[in-house]
C-alpha positions in Angstrom: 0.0 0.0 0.0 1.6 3.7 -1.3 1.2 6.6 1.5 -0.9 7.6 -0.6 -3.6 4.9 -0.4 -2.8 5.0 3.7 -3.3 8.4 3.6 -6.6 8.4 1.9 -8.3 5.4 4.2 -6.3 7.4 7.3 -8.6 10.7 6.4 -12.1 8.8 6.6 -11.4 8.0 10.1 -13.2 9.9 12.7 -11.7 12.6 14.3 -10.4 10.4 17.3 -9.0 7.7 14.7 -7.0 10.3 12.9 -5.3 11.4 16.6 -4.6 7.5 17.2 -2.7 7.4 13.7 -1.6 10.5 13.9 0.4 10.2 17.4 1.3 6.5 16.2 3.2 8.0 13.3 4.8 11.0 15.3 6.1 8.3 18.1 7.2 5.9 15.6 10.2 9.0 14.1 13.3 9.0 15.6 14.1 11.5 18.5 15.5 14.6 17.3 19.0 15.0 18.2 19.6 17.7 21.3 22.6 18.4 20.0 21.7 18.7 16.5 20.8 22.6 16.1 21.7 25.3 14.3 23.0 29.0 15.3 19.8 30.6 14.4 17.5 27.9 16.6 19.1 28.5 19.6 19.7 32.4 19.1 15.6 31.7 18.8 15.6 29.7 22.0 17.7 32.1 23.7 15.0 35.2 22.5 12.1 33.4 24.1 13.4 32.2 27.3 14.6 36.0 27.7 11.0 37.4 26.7 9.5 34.6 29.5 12.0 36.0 32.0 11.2 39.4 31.5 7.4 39.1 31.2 7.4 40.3 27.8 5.2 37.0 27.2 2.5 34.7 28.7 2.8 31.4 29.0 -0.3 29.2 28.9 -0.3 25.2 29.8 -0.7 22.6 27.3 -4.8 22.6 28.2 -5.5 26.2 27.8 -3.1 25.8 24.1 -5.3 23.1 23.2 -8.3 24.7 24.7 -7.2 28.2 22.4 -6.9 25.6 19.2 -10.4 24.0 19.6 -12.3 27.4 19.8 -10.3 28.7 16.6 -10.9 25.5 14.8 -14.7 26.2 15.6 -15.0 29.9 14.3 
């Protein structure tokens, strides 16, 4: 079967079937490397940890992001 084909059968599932498959596929990839990263990404990094230290930003916890997502997908 092509990815493709997978693909195709993968998008009829129901919303909680497309999760399952979805998270099977993201656990099934290799861990990225920590010390793989480029100058740029961690002058990034470096940016946002300074913005959360100086209270430039909010942080919000994983249930309130997903909570934020849900209520834009609905508009």
């Amino acid at each position: 079967m092509t990815a493709a084909e997978i693909t195709a059968h993968a998008l009829k599932l129901d919303e909680s079937g497309r999760v399952e498959v979805l998270n099977s596929l993201m656990e099934s990839l290799d861990e990225p490397d920590p010390n793989d990263f480029d100058a740029d990404s961690l002058t990034e990094a470096i940016h946002r940890s300074n913005e959360i230290k100086l209270g430039l930003v909010k942080t919000i916890t994983e249930d309130e992001l997903w909570q934020s997502l849900n209520e834009f997908r609905t508009r």
